[in-house]
C-alpha positions as CSV (number, residue, x, y, z in Angstrom):
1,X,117.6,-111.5,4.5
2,X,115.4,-108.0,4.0
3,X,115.8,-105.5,6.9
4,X,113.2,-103.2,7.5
5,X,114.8,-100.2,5.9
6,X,115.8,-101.7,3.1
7,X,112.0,-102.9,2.6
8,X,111.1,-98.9,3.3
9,X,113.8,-98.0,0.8
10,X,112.3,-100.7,-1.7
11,X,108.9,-99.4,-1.5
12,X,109.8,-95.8,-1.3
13,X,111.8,-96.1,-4.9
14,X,108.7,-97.6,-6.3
15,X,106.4,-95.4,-5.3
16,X,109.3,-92.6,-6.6
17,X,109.2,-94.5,-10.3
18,X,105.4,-94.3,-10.3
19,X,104.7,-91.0,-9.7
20,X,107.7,-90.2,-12.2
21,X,105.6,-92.8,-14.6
22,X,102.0,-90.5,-14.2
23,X,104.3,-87.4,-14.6
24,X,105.2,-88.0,-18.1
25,X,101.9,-89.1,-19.1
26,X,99.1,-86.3,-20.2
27,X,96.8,-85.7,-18.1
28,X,94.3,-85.4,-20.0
29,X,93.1,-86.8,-23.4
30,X,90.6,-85.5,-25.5
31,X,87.5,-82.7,-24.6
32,X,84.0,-83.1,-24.7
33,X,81.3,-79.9,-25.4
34,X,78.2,-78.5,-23.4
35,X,76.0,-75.5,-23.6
36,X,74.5,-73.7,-20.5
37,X,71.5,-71.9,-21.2
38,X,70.9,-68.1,-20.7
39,X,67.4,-66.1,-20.7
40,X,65.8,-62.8,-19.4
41,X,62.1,-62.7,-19.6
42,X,61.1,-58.7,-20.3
43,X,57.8,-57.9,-19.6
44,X,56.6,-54.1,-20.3
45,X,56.8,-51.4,-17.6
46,X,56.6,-48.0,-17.2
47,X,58.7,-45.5,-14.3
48,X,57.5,-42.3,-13.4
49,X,60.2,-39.4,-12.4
50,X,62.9,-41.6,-12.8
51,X,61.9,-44.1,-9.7
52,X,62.5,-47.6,-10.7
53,X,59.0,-49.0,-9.5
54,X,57.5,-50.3,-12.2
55,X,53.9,-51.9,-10.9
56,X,51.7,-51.2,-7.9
57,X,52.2,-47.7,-6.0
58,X,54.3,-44.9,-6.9
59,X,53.7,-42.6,-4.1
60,X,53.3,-39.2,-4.5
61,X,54.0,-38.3,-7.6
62,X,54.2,-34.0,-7.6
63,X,52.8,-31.5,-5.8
64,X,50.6,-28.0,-7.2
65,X,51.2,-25.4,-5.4
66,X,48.9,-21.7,-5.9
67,X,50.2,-18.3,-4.4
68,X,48.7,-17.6,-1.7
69,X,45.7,-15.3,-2.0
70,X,42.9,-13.0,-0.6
71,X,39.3,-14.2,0.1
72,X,38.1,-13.3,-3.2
73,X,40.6,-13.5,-6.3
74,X,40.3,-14.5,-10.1
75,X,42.1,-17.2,-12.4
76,X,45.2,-18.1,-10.3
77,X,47.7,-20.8,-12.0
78,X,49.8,-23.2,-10.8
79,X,51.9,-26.1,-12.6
80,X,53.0,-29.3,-10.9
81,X,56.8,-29.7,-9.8
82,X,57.9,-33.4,-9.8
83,X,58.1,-35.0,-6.0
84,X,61.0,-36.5,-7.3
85,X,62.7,-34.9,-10.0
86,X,61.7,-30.9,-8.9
87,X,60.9,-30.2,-12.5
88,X,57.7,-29.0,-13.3
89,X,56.1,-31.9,-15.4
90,X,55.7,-35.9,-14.4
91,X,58.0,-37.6,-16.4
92,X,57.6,-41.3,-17.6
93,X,59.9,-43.7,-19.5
94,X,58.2,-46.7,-21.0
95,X,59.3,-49.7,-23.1
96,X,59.6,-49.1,-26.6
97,X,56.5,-50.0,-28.3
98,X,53.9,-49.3,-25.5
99,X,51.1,-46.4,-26.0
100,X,50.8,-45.4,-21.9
101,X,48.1,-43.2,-20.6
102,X,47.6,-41.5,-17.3
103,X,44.2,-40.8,-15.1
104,X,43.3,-38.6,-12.7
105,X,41.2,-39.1,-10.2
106,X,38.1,-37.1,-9.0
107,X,40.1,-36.2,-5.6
108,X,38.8,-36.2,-2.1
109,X,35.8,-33.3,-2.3
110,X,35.1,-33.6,-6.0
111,X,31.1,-32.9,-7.0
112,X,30.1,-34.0,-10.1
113,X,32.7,-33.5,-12.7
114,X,34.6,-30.4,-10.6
115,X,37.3,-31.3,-8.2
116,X,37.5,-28.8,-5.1
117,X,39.9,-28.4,-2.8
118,X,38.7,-28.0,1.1
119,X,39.3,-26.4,4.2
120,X,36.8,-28.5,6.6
121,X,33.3,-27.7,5.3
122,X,34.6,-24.7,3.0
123,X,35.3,-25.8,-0.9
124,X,36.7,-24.0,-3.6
125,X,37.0,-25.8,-7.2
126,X,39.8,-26.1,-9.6
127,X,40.6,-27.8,-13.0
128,X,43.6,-29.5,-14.1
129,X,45.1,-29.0,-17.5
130,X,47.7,-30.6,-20.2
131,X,48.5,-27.6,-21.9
132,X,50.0,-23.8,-20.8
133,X,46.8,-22.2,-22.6
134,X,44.4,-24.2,-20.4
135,X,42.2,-25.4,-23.7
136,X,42.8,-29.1,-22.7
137,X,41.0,-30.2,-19.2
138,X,41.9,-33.5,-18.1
139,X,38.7,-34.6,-17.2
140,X,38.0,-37.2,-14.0
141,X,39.2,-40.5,-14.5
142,X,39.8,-39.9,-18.7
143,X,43.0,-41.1,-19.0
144,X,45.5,-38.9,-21.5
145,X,47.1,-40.6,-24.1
146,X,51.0,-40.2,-23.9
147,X,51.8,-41.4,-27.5
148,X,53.9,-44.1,-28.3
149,X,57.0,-44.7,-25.8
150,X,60.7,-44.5,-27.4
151,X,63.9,-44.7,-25.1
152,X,63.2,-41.0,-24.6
153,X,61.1,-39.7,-21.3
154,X,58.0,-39.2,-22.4
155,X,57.2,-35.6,-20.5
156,X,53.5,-34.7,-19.3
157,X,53.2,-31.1,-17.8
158,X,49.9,-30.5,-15.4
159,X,48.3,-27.2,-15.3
160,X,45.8,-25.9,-12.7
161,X,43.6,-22.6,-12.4
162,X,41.9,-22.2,-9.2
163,X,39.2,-19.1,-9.2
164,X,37.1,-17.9,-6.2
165,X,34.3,-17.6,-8.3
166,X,33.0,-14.3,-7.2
167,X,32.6,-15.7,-3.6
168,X,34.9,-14.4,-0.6
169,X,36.4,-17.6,0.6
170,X,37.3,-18.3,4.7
171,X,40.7,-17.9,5.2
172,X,42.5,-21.0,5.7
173,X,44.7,-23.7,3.8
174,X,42.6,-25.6,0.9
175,X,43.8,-28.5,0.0
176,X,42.9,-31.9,-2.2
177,X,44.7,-34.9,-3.2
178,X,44.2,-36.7,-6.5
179,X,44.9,-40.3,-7.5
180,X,46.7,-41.0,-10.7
181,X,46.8,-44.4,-12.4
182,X,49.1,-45.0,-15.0
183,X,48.4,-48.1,-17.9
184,X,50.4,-49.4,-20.5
């Protein structure tokens, strides 16, 4: 006759032998392939002074700053120091392969084709340049051609001259602020 513990010892042996059994059998057999796809889309983009916006506003960009002056004053120049970078030219790094170009806007007093700077109803013009000899006006809204983009920074320096034009100005702090658009 079978006790109960020597049923337990029974079934405890054979579960012992089976799991010795699975033991010495591989676990696996043979291997089967896959492939998991990978991708990155790149479209083109431009940054300006090494910000990492690529599309949509860029905030202010730089700043032109003339020494102060008296009420009446000739050709007084300025260059524009980088908001970000505090060099004095806008820097922009393109992809490879794309021919950017930069605008500049009319500004908030401009008449005609002359941008002015204001203090309230008092205006006093200025130009903006691309070159140090002033020979190369960037005109309202005519984008300049930056060549073709590299993995190099392309570098565009911005030249003002600011002249009272024979006229005593009232004293007081003339300013402006132009829009730039930059395409690719």
């Amino acid at each position: 006759m079978f006790t109960h513990s020597s049923i337990t010892r029974g079934a405890a042996a054979a579960s012992l032998a089976f799991v010795a059994l699975l033991a010495a059998q591989p676990a696996m057999a043979g291997d089967s392939n896959g492939t998991i796809g990978i991708s990155l889309d790149v479209s083109g983009a431009c940054a300006v002074n090494g910000g990492t916006v690529t599309a949509g506003t860029l905030g202010e960009l730089g700043t032109i700053t003339f020494a102060p002056q008296p009420g009446i004053f000739g050709d007084i120049d300025a260059t524009v120091v980088s908001t970000r970078t505090g060099g004095g030219a806008i820097t922009i790094l393109c992809s490879p392969g794309l021919a950017p170009a930069m605008a500049i806007g009319a500004g908030a007093h401009a008449d005609s084709s002359v941008r002015r700077m204001a203090f309230g109803q008092n205006m006093v013009p200025y130009r903006l340049y691309s070159d140090a000899n002033h020979s190369n006006e960037i005109m309202i809204g005519q984008p300049v051609a930056l060549g073709t983009a590299t993995t190099d920074a392309i570098s565009l320096p911005i030249f003002a001259r600011v002249n009272s034009g024979g006229k005593v100005l009232a004293a007081g702090a003339y300013t402006d602020t132009v829009q730039v658009t930059l395409t690719w």
